[in-house]
N, C-alpha and C positions, 0 to 999 in steps of 0.2 A: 529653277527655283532653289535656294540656299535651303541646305539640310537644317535642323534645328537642334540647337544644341543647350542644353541644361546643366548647367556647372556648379558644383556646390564651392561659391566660396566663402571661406571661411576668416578671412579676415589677417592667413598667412602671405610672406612672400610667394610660396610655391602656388597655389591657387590663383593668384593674382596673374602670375606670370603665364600659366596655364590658359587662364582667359584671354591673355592678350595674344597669344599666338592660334587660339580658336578664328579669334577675329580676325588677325591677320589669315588662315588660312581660308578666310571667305564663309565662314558660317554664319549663323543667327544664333547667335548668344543670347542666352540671358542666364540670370545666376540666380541663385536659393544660400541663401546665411541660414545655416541647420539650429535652430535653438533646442537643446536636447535634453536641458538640464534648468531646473527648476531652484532658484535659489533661495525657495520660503521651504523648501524643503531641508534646509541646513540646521538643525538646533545643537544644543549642546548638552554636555553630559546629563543634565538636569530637566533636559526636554522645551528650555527653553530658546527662542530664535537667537541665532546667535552670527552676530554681524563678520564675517570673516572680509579681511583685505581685498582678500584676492575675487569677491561676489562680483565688482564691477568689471573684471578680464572681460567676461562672457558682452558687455554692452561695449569694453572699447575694441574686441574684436568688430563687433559689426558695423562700429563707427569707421572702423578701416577699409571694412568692405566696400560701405559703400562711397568712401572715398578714392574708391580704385573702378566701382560700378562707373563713377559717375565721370572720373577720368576716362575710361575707355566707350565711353555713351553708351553701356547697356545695362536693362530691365534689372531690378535688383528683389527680390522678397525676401524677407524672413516668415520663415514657417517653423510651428512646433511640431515636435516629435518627443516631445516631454512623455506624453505616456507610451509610448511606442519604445522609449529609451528606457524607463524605468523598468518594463514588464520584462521586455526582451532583453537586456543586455545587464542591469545593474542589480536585479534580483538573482540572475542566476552569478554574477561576482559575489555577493554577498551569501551566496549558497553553498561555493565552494571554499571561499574562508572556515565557512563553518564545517565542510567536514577536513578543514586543517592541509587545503592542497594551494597551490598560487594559482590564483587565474591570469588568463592576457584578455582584459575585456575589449580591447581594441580587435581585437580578431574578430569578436564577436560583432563587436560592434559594425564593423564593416560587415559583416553576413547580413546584420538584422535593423539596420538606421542606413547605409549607405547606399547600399547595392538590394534592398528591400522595401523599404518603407521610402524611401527618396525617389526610391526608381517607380516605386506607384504614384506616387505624387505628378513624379515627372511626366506621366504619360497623359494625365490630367492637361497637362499642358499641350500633348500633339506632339512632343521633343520626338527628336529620330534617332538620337544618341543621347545620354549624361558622359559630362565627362567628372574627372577630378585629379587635382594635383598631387598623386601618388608617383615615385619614384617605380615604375614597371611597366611591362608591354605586354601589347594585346596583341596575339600573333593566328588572323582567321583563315592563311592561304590553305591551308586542310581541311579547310570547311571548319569543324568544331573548334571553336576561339583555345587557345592554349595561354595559359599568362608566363609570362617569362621577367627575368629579372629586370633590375633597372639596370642603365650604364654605368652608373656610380656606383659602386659596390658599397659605399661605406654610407651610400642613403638610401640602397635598395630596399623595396617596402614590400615586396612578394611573399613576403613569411609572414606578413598580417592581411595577406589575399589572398593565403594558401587556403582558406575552406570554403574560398567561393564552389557554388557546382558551377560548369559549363554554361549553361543559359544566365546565369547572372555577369559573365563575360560578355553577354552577343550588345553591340550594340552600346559600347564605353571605352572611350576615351580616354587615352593617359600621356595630353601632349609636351609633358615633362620627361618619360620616362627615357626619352633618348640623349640626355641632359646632366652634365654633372654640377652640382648645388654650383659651384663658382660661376659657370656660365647661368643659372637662373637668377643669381644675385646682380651682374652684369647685367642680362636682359632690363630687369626692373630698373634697373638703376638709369641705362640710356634710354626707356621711356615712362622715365620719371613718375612709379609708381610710388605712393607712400608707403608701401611695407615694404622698399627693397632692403631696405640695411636692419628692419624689425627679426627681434631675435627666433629664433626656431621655439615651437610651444611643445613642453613636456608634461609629463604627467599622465592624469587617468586619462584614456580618451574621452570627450566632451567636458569632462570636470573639471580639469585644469590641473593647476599647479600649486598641491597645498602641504601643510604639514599632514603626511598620510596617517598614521598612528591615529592623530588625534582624532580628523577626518570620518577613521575606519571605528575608530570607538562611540559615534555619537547610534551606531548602527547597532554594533555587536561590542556587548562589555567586553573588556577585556578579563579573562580570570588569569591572572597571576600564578603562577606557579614555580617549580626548582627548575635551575639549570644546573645543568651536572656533565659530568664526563662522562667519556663510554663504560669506564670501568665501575659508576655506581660514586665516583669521588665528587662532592655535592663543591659548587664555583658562586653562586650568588639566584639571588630570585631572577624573574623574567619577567616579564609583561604583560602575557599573551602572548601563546604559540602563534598566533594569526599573524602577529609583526615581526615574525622573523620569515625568511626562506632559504632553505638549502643552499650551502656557497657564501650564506653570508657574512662579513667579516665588521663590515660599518655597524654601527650603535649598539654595538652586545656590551659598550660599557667594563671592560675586562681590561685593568691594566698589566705591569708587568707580573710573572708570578716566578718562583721557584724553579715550574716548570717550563716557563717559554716566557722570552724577553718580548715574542714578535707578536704579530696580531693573532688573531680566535679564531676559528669560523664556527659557521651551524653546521653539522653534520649529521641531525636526527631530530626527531619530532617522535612522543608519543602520546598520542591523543586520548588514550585508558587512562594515563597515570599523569597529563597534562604536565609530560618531562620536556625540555629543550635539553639537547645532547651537544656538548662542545666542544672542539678540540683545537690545540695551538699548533695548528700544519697546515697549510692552505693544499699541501701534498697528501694530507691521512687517505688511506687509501677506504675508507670508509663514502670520502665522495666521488670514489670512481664505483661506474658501474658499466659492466658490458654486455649487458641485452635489458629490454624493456618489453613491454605490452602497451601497443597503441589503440586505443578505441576512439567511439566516431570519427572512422575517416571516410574521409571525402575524396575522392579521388576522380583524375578527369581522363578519359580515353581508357584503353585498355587498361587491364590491371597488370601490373609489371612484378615482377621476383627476381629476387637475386642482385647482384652488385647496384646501388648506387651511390647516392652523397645525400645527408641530411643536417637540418639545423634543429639543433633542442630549446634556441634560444634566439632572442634579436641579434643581430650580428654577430652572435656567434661563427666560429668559423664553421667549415663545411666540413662535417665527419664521412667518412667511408664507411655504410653498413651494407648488411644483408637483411635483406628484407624476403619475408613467409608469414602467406595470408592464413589467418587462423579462422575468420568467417567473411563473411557480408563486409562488414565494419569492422574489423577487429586485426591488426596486425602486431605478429611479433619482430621484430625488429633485434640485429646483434652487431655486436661494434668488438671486435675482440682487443681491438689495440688498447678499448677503455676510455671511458669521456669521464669529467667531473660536471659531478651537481647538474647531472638528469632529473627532474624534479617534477611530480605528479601536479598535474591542473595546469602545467606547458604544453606548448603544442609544440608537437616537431613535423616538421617540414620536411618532404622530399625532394632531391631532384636530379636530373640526368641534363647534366651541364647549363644551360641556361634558363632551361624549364624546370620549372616548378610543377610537380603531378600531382602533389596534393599534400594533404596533411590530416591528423587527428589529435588528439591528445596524449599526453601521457597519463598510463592511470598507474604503472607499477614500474622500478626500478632493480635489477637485481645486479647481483658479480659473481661469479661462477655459482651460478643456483639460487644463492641464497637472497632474498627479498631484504632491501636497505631501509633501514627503520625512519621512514619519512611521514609515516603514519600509523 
């Protein structure tokens, strides 16, 4: 009897192509288009509905779907998880803005819509697996599933699966992840999928692709305040600390000055005196820091100490730390050589070569002691 398999797709190339090599590998397919996101939920500064371009993505993603369900002859639904998405994932995004940190709500979101609320769904169905076209692998020959990278490094997606636990492993699918994007684009293309040449989707996870700022203000006003230097020397107003993040150089709006011809970056936040901190070095050693404190983490097998490699960031590259458990959930973490724009409400990711062991958050940043003013 063919195992059964529940695939969330989403109306991309990678899903698409995922499915169709489910089928070819002889399963019983069938897919779920995730509807996560609510778009009478959208108003504008004024609190009234407010029609944005981009409302229709979410309908022609699942017109894609199911032009690809229906190419490959299998079962298609769309199901909500609109409140499931809004409680669990987009409340706590908008809780961390507010206390002035970045969130990554796509981590999230995979913890608590993908591999939670889908997978309950799923089972409604009798599926023996869910899959999904995540760039990573599920590796069970130790018995407890371990998630390991993708093949493509430069589409590996293990740093927003780093806070699965174990049991949200057992039992999924990732028949992409041995796969680098040119060979998935090929796949769809020789069996003439309609999303093989559709662009890759960015943005919030499930929201899309909008102007953020504005987006982010129909939610949380922005209050306006100074941007200034490290030394107290005032540069121009800001926005809203919420629109900028550590590292950042794009939209600070800062032409040439006296003191630097080149670009700005952020290098501080303070949220007492609602200051944004700036400075023209993308080097100031202000955004290097070398040790942090990581909380909630998640971690799968043993708990490990001492040397390994971690990411602060999406593709970021892989840093060399030291890692020392401070409780349960709570690690400190040190990088002596120095990272830039370590940045609180990131997750960082560990791992020992192709394994992923887990991840937590950043909640504090320092450089030899001293705590870096990012809140």
């Amino acid at each position: 009897m063919k195992k059964k398999v529940i695939i969330g797709l989403s109306g991309g190339v990678d899903s698409s192509v995922a499915a169709y090599l489910l089928k070819k590998d002889g399963y019983d397919v069938e897919a779920v288009f995730m509807r996560n996101w609510d778009s009478a939920t959208n108003l504008d500064i004024k609190g009234n509905p407010k029609a944005y371009d981009d409302l229709c993505e979410q309908e022609k993603d699942f017109q894609d779907a199911k032009l690809v369900a229906e190419k490959l002859q299998i079962p298609l639904r769309r199901v909500d998880f609109i409140e499931d998405y809004w409680d669990r994932v987009f409340q706590y995004f908008l809780s961390e803005y507010e206390k002035n940190r970045t969130p990554n709500p796509d981590v999230l979101c995979n913890n608590e819509i993908k591999f939670k609320a889908f997978v309950d769904y799923a089972k409604t169905l009798n599926a023996d697996y869910i899959a999904m076209g995540h760039y990573a692998r599920v590796d069970e020959t130790e018995g407890n599933p371990r998630l390991l990278r993708g093949l493509d490094s430069n589409k590996d997606q293990s740093y927003f699966l780093s806070q699965l636990k174990s049991e949200q492993l057992k039992n999924v699918l990732f028949p992409i992840g041995h796969l680098d994007k040119k060979e998935v684009r090929k796949i769809a293309i020789e069996q003439g999928l309609h999303t093989a040449t559709k662009k890759d989707s960015t943005g919030i996870c499930f929201i899309g692709e909008r102007h953020f700022n504005e987006f982010l203000s129909n939610y949380l006003p922005a209050q306006p305040g100074d941007m200034k230097r490290l030394d107290g020397t005032y540069v121009k107003p800001h926005q809203g600390l919420m629109n900028y993040t550590i590292g950042q150089r794009k939209g600070l709006g800062i032409g040439g000055s006296k003191e630097a011809s080149g670009a700005w970056f952020v290098v501080g936040k303070d949220l007492k005196t609602n200051t944004l901190y700036v400075e023209p070095n993308g080097d100031h050693p202000y955004l290097v820091s070398d040790e942090a404190i990581i909380t909630d983490v998640i971690w799968r097998g043993k708990k490990l100490s001492g040397k390994m490699t971690a990411k602060f960031r999406y593709r970021q590259q892989d840093h060399e730390v030291f890692v020392e458990w401070i409780d349960e959930h709570t690690i400190n973490v040190k990088y002596p050589q120095g990272v830039r724009s370590v940045t609180p409400g990131q997750v960082c990711a560990f791992y020992l070569d192709e394994v992923c062991l887990g991840s937590g958050f950043i909640h504090e940043a320092y450089f030899q002691g001293v705590k870096r003013q990012y809140s």
